[in-house]
C-alpha positions in Angstrom: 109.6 98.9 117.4 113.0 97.7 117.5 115.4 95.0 115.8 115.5 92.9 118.9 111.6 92.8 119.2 111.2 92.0 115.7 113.7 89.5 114.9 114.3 86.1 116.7 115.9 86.8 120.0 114.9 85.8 123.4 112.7 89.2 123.1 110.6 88.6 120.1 107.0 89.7 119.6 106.0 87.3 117.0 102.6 90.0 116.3 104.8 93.2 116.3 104.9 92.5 112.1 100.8 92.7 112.0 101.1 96.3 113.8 103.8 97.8 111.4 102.0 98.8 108.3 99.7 100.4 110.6 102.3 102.4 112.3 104.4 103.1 109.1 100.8 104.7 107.8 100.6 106.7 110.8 104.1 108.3 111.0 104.4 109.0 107.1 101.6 111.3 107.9 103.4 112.9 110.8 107.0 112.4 110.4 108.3 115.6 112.0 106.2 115.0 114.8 107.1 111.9 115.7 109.6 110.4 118.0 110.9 106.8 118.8 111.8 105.7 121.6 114.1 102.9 121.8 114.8 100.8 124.9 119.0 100.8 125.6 119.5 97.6 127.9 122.5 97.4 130.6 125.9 96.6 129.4 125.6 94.0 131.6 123.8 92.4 134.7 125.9 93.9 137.6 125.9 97.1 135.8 122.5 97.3 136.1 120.8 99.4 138.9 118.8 97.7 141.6 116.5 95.0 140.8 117.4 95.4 137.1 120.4 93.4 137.6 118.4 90.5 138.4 116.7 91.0 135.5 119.6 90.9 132.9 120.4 88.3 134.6 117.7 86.2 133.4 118.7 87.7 130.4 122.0 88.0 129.9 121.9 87.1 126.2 120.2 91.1 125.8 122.8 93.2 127.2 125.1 95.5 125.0 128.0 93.2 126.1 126.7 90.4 124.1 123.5 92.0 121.6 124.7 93.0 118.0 124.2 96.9 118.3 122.3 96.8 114.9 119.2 95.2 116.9 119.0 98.2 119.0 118.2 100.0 115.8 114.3 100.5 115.4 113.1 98.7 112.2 113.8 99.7 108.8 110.5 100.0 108.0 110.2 102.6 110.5 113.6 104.1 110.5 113.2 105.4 107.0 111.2 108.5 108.2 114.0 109.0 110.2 115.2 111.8 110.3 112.7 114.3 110.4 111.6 111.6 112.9 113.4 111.6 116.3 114.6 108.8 118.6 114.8 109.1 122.3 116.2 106.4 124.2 115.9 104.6 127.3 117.3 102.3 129.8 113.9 101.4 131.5 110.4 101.0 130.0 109.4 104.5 130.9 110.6 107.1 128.8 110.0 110.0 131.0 112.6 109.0 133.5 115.1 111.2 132.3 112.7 114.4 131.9 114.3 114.7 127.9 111.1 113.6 126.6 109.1 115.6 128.3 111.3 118.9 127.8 110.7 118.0 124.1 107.5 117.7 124.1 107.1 121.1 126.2 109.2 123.1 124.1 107.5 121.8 121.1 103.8 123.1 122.8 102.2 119.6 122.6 99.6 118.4 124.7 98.3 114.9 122.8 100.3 111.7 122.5 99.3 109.4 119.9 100.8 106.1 121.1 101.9 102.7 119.4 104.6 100.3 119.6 105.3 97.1 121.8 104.5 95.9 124.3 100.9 96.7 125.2 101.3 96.0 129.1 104.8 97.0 129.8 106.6 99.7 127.4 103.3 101.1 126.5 101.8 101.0 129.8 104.6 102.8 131.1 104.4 105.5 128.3 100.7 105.7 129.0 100.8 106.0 132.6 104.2 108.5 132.6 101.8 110.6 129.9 98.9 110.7 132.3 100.7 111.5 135.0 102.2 114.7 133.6 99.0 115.9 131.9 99.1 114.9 128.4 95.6 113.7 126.5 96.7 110.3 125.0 95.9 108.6 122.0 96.2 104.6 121.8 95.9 103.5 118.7 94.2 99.7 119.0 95.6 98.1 115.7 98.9 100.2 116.3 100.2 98.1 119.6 101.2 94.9 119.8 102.4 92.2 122.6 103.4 88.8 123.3 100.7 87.7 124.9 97.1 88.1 123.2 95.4 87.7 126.6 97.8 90.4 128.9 97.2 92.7 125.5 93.5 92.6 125.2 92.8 92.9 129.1 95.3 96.2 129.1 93.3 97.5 126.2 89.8 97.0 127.8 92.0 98.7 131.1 92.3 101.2 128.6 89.0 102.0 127.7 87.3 101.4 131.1 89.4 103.2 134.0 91.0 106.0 131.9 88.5 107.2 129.5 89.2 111.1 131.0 92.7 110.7 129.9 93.1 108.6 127.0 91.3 107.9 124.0 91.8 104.1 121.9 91.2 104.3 118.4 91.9 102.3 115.9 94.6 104.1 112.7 91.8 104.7 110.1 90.1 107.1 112.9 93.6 108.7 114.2 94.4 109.0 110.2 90.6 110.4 109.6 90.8 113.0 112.1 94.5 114.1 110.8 92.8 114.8 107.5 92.0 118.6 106.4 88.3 119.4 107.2 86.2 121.1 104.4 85.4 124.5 105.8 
């Protein structure tokens, strides 16, 4: 949920401003809880490792050399709850690469993600899958993700809900919100 995803760049997700009020509803609730991750691109394309570099070379346009670092920022709509809110960033679409995240996350004793953000198939599919992967019960809130492409979105949401129903859990924000709220004893 960053600048250059939401503003006209080369990146833009022309939907990301139909998921925002739905995430902004989600993270006033739990500000302290929750944390941002922001994708850091290469400075350039030969400093980027492996088959990255071919990458920012197709987009060359999107590396620190050249991007305003404002668009890095996540958007203001978001960045308002933060702090107590916390940003963790990344150079790839994973954000467990570095372990950080998930040293935060252990310290802090919590064992389910509640996930939004952009894009469906790649940045959340990597946060999904990384989550999985080291144990965590996630959370995929259906109205709080967004993509580029309606048909790669919708297929990795019905991926979603028919090979990982152990693991994960898609619900739409009123339900997430709903089971937030105190239950009458």
């Amino acid at each position: 949920m960053q600048r250059m995803f939401a503003e006209p760049t080369p990146w833009h997700a022309p939907w990301m401003v139909r998921v925002i009020p739905a995430i902004a509803a989600l993270v006033e609730q739990q500000a302290a809880r929750t944390i941002f991750s922001r994708f850091i691109p290469a400075d350039r394309p030969e400093s980027a490792p492996g088959a990255w570099q071919a990458y920012y070379s197709r987009w060359p346009m999107m590396t620190q050399a050249v991007l305003p670092p404002d668009l890095l920022d996540i958007i203001p709509a978001l960045s308002i709850f933060s702090p107590p809110a916390r940003i963790v960033d990344k150079q790839v679409y994973s954000p467990w690469l570095s372990g950080a995240l998930h040293s935060r996350l252990q310290a802090d004793h919590v064992h389910t993600l509640v996930v939004t953000g952009g894009e469906t198939e790649i940045c959340v599919l990597a946060t999904v899958m990384g989550a999985i992967d080291l144990g965590y019960r996630v959370v995929i809130v259906s109205d709080g993700v967004c993509s580029s492409a309606d048909e790669t979105h919708d297929a990795m949401l019905a991926i979603y809900r028919s090979r990982f129903g152990q693991q994960l859990a898609v619900l739409d924000m009123a339900e997430v919100l709903s089971a937030w709220a105190p239950q009458p004893r």
